[in-house]
C-alpha positions as CSV (number, residue, x, y, z in Angstrom):
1,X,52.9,-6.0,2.9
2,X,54.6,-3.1,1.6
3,X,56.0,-5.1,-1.2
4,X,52.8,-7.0,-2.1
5,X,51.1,-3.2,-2.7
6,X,54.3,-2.2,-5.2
7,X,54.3,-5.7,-6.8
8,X,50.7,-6.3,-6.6
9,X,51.2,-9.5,-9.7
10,X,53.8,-11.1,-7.8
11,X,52.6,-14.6,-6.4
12,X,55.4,-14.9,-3.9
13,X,54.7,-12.1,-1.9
14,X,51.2,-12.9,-0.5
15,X,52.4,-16.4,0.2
16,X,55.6,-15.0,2.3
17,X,52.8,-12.4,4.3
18,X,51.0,-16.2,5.0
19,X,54.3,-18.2,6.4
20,X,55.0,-15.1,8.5
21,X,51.2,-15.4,9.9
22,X,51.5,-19.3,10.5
23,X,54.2,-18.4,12.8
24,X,52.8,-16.6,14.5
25,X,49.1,-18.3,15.2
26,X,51.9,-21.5,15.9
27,X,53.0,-19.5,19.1
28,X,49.1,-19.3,20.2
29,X,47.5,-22.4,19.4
30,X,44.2,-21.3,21.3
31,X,43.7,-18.2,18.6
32,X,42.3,-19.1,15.5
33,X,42.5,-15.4,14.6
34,X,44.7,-15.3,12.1
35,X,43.5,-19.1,10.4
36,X,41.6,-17.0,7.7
37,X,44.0,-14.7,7.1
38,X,46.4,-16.9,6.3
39,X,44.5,-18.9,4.2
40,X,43.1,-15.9,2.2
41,X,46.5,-14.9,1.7
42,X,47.6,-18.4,0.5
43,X,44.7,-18.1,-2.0
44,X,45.9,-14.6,-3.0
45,X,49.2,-16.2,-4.2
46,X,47.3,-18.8,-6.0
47,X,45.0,-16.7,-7.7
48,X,48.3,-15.1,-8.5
49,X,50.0,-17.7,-9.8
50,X,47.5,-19.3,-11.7
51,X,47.2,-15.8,-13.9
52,X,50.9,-15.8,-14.6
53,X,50.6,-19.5,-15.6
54,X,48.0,-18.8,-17.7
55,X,50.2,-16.7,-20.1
56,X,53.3,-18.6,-19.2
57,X,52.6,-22.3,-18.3
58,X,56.7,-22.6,-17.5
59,X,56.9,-19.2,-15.3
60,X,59.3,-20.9,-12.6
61,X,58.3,-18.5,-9.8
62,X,54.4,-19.0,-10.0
63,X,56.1,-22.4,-10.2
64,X,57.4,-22.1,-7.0
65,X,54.6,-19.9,-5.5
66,X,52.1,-22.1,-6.3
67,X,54.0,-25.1,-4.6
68,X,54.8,-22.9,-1.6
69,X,51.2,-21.5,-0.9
70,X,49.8,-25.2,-1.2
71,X,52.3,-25.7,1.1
72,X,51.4,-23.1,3.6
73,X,48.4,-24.4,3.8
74,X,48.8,-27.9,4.1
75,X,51.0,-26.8,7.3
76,X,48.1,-24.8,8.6
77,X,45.4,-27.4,8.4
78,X,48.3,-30.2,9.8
79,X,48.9,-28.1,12.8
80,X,44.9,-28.5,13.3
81,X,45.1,-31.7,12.6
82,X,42.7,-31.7,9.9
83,X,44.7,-34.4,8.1
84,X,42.3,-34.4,5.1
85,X,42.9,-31.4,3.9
86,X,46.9,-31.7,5.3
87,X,47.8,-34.4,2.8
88,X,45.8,-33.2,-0.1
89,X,47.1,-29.6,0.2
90,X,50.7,-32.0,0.4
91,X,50.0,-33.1,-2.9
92,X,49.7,-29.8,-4.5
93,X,52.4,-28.9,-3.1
94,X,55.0,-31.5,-4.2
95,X,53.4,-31.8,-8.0
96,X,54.2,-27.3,-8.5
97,X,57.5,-27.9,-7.2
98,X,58.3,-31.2,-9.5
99,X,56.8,-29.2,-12.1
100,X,58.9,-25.8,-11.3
101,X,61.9,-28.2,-11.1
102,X,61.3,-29.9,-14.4
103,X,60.7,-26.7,-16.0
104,X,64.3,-25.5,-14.9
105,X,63.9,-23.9,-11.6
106,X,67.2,-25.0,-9.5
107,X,66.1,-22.6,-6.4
108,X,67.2,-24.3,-3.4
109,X,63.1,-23.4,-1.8
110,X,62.6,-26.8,-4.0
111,X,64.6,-28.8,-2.0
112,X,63.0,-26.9,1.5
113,X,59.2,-28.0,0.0
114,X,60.2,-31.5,-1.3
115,X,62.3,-32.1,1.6
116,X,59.5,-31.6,3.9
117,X,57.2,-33.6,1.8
118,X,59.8,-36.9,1.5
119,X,60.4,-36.5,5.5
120,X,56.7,-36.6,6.4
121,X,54.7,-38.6,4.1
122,X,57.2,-41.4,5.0
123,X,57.5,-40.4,8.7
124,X,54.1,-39.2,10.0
125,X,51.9,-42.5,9.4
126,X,54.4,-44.6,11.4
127,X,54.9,-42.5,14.1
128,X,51.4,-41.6,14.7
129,X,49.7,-44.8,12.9
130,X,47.5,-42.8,11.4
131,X,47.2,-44.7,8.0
132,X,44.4,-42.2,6.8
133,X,46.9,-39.6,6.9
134,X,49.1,-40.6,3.1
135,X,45.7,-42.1,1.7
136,X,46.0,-42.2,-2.1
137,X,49.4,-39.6,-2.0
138,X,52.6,-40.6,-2.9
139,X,54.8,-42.4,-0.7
140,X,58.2,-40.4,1.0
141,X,61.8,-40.5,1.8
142,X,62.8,-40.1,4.9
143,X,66.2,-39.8,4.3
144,X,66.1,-38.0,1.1
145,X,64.1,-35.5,3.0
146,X,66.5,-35.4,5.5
147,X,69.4,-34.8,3.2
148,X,67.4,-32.1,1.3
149,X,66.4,-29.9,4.3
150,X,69.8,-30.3,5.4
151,X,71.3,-28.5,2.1
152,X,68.6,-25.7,2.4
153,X,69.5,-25.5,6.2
154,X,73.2,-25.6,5.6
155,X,72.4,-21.7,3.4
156,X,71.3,-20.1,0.1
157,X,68.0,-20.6,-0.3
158,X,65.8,-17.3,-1.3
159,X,63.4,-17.5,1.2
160,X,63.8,-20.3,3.5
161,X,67.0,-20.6,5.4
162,X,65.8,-20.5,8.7
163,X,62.5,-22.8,8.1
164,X,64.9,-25.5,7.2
165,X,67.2,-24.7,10.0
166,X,64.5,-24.8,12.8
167,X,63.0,-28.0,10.8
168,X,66.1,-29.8,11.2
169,X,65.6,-28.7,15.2
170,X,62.2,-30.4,15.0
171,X,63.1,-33.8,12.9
172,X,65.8,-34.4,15.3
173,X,64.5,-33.2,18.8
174,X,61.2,-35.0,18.4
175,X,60.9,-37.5,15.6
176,X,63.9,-39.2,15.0
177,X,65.1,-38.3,19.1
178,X,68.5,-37.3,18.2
179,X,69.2,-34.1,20.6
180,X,72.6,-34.1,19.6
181,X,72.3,-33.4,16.2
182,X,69.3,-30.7,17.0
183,X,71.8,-28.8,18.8
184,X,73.7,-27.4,16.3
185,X,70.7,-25.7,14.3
186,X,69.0,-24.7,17.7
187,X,72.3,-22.6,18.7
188,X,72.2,-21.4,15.1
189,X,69.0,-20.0,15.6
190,X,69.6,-18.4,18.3
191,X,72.3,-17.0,17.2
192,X,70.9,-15.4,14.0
193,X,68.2,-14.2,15.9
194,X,69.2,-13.6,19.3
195,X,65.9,-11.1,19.5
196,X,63.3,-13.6,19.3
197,X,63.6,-15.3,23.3
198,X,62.0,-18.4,22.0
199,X,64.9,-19.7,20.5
200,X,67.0,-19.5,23.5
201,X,64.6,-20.8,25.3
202,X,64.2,-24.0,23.4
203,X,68.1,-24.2,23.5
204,X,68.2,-24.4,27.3
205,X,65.3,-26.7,27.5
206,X,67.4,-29.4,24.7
207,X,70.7,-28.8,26.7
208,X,68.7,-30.2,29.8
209,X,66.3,-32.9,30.3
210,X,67.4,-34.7,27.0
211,X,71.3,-34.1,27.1
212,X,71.6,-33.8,30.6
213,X,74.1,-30.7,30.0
214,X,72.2,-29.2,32.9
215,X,75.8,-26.4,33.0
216,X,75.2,-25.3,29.8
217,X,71.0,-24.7,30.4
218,X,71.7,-23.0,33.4
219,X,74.4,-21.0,31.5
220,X,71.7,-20.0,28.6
221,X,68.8,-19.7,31.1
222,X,70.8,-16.7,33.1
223,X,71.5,-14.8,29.5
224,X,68.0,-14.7,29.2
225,X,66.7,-13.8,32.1
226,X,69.0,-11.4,32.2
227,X,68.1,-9.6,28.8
228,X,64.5,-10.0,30.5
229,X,65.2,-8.5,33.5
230,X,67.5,-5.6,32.4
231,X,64.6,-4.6,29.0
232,X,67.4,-4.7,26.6
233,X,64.8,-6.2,23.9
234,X,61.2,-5.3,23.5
235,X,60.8,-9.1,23.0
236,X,61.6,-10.3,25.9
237,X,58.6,-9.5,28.2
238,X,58.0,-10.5,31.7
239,X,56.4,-14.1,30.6
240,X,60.2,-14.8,29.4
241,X,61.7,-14.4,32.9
């Protein structure tokens, strides 16, 4: 916020206060507070963008704004479900980044925002048959998407390390039901960000019922509780425990 009142023209900031809202209205999925908010925010970086294209039709990072707050977005309305809006916003977002790429932009955040598009649009209407849902967009790669959230994962991205790090967690934990291969980017997680409980928390719950490591969870489960107990971290309240 800070930033976004010294750098008041700068596209990427508005959409970076958004993605840190999404997470968290994604830990509360009953409180549409913050919906709004992040919406207005992802229209701030748009308006944003749009301006700098204007005198610059090649700017790479309203480029790569513009792709990532269309992308915001269409995460927001997919977590409601409102797959209308989901796949259009989708759309937006993939045509900025092809065009930020084409006009130069080598950013590894392309890769994180393509990558996410390839995986979905080919993976989403099969494993929820939900035909409706990639209506009139172009079709994905699921393995290309794989490959190029993996790269963003792997490090050296500008903004989006970690996004690709947890969605290589969710591909393989849930979609594509590979808990051995989420394991190594859940432990990363956790430890990058030992602070934030919900990572070990997800670690002990993959290390259990799916890997049958039940050790290992235990193991992980007494760290935390500990921390808990003991108020070493202001994020670990007494719901952690």
């Amino acid at each position: 916020a800070a930033l976004a009142r010294e750098r008041a023209s700068d596209p990427v900031l508005p959409y970076l206060q958004a993605l840190a809202l999404e997470w968290r209205l994604e830990q509360d999925p009953a409180d549409r507070t913050h919906d709004g908010e992040v919406l207005a925010l992802a229209d701030r970086a748009l308006g944003l963008s749009a301006s700098r294209l204007g005198r610059d039709p090649s700017d790479r990072r309203a480029l790569l704004a513009r792709g990532a707050a269309h992308g915001v977005k269409s995460r927001l309305h997919l977590f409601r479900w409102e797959k209308g809006p989901a796949s259009r916003e989708a759309v937006r977002m993939r045509e900025a980044l092809v065009a930020a790429r084409e006009a130069g932009e080598q950013a590894l955040d392309l890769d994180f925002g393509l990558g996410l598009y390839d995986y979905y649009a080919d993976t989403l209407p099969r494993f929820f048959k939900v035909v409706a849902f990639v209506l009139r967009i172009p079709g994905g790669d699921r393995e290309r998407g794989i490959d190029a959230l993996a790269r963003v994962a792997r490090g050296g991205s500008t903004f989006h390390d970690d996004e690709a790090r947890v969605q290589m967690y969710d591909v393989h934990s849930f979609f594509e039901r590979k808990p051995d291969r989420a394991l190594h980017w859940i432990r990363e997680m956790w430890r990058l960000h030992p602070g934030w409980p919900i990572w070990g928390l997800k670690l002990a719950q993959l290390l259990g019922e799916p890997m049958g490591l039940w050790g290992e969870s235990a193991s992980v489960a007494r760290q935390l509780l500990a921390t808990a107990e003991e108020g070493r971290h202001p994020n670990y309240q007494p719901v952690v425990a």
